[in-house]
C-alpha positions in Angstrom: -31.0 -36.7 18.6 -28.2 -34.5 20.0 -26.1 -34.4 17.3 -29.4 -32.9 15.5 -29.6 -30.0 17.8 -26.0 -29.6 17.0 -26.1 -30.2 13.7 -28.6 -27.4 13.0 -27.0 -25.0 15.3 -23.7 -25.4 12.9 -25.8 -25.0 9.9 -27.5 -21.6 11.1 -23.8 -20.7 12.0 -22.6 -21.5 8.0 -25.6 -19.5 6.7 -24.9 -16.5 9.2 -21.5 -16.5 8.0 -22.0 -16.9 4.6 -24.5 -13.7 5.2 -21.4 -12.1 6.8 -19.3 -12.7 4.0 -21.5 -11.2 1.8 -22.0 -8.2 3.5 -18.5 -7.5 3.8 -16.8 -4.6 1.6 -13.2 -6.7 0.8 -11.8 -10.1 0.9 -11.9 -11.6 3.9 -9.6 -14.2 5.9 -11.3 -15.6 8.5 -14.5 -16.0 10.6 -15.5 -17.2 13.9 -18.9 -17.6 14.9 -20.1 -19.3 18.2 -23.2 -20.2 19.7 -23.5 -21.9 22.9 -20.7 -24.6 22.7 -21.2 -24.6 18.8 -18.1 -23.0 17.1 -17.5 -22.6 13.1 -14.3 -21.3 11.9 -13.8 -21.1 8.4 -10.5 -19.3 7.5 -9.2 -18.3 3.9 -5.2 -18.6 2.9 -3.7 -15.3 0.9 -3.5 -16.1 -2.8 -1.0 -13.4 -3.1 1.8 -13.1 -0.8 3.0 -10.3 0.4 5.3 -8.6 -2.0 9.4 -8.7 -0.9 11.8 -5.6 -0.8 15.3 -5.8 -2.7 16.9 -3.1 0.0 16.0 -2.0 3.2 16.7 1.5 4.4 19.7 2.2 7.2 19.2 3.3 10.2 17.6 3.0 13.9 13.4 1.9 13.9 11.2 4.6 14.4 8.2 4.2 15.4 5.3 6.4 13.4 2.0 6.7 14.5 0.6 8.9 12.2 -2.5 7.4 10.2 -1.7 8.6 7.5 1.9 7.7 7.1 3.3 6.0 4.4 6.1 3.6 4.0 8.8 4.0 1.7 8.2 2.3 -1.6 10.3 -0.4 -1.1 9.6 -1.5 2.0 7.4 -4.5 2.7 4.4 -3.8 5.3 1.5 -6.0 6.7 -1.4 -4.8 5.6 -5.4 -4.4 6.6 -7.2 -7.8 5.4 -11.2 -5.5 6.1 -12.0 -2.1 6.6 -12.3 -1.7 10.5 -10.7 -0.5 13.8 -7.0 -1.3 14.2 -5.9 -2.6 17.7 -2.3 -3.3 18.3 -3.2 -5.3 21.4 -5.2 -8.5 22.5 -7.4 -6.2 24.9 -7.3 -2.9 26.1 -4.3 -2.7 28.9 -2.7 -5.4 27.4 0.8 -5.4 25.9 0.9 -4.9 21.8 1.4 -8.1 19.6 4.2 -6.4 18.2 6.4 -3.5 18.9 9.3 -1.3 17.1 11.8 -3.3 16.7 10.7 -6.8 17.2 11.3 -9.5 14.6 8.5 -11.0 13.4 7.8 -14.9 11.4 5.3 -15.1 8.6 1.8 -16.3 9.9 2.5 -14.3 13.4 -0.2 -11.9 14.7 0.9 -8.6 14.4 -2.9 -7.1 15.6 -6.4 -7.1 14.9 -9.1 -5.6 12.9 -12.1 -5.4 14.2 -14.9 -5.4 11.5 -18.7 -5.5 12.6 -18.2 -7.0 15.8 -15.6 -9.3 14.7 -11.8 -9.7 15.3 -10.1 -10.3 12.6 -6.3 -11.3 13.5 -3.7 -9.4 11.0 -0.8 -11.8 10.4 2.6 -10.8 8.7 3.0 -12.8 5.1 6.7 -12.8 5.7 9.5 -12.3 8.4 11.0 -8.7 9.2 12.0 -6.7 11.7 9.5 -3.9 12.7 10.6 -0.6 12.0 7.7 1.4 11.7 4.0 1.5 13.4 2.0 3.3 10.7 -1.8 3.4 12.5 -2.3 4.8 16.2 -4.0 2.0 18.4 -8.1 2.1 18.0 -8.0 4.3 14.8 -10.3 3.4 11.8 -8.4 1.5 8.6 -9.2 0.8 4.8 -9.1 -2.6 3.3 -5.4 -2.8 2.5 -4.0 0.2 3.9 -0.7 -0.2 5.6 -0.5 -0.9 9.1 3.1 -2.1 10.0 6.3 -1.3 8.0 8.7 -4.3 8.3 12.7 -4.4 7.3 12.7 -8.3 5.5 15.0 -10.4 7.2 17.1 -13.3 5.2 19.3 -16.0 6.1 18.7 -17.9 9.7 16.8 -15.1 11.4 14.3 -15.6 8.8 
């Protein structure tokens, strides 16, 4: 009889988030929904990767907080999965996923969007070197805007 109860608690959870899903303006990668020691995560793989520069720019990083900055054309950035608030770190006090400079590995998390009470992790689609930071820390983003500016890294730092 218990794995009724549970049973039905993880169907309400697939409805809710189906619900959620629904409601949402843009594609989105994954949910997590709990209810007492119930969990359902359902999460989504990008059917487009992220698209790869032929050159980088020279020079040192620099980081850009601006929130409306845009990267050069031809550099690859990680961009906003939902329309949300953009937080470079895990909790408030806490050190950023990433900063300027920092090489990062496809599938790592670079920050989070939250969306409707929800965190959505933001994952780089391919390795780089961060040169640019192009959102200030718990400032509102559009579904695909921009967020990190990366320079691609090739060869065994990849």
């Amino acid at each position: 009889m218990a794995d009724d109860g549970a049973e039905q608690v993880l169907d309400g959870l697939r409805r809710q988030a189906h619900r959620l899903v629904a409601d949402l303006a843009g594609p989105v990668r994954r949910v997590r929904l709990r209810s007492g020691d119930a969990a359902l995560e359902v999460e989504w793989h990008d059917p487009v990767p992220a698209p790869r520069a032929q050159t980088s720019p020279s020079g040192e990083p620099v980081a850009r907080t601006d929130p409306e900055a845009v990267p050069a054309a031809d550099r690859p950035t990680v961009r906003s999965p939902v329309v949300g608030t953009f937080y470079r770190a895990p909790e408030p006090g806490a050190a950023p996923f990433v900063a300027v400079g920092d090489l990062v590995r496809p599938g790592q998390v670079i920050g989070i969007v939250e969306a409707m009470k929800l965190m959505n992790e933001v994952t780089a689609g391919q390795a780089g070197r961060v040169v640019e930071v192009l959102v200030t820390d718990g400032k509102p983003v559009e579904y695909d805007q921009p967020l990190i500016a990366l320079d691609p890294v090739t060869g065994p730092d990849a």
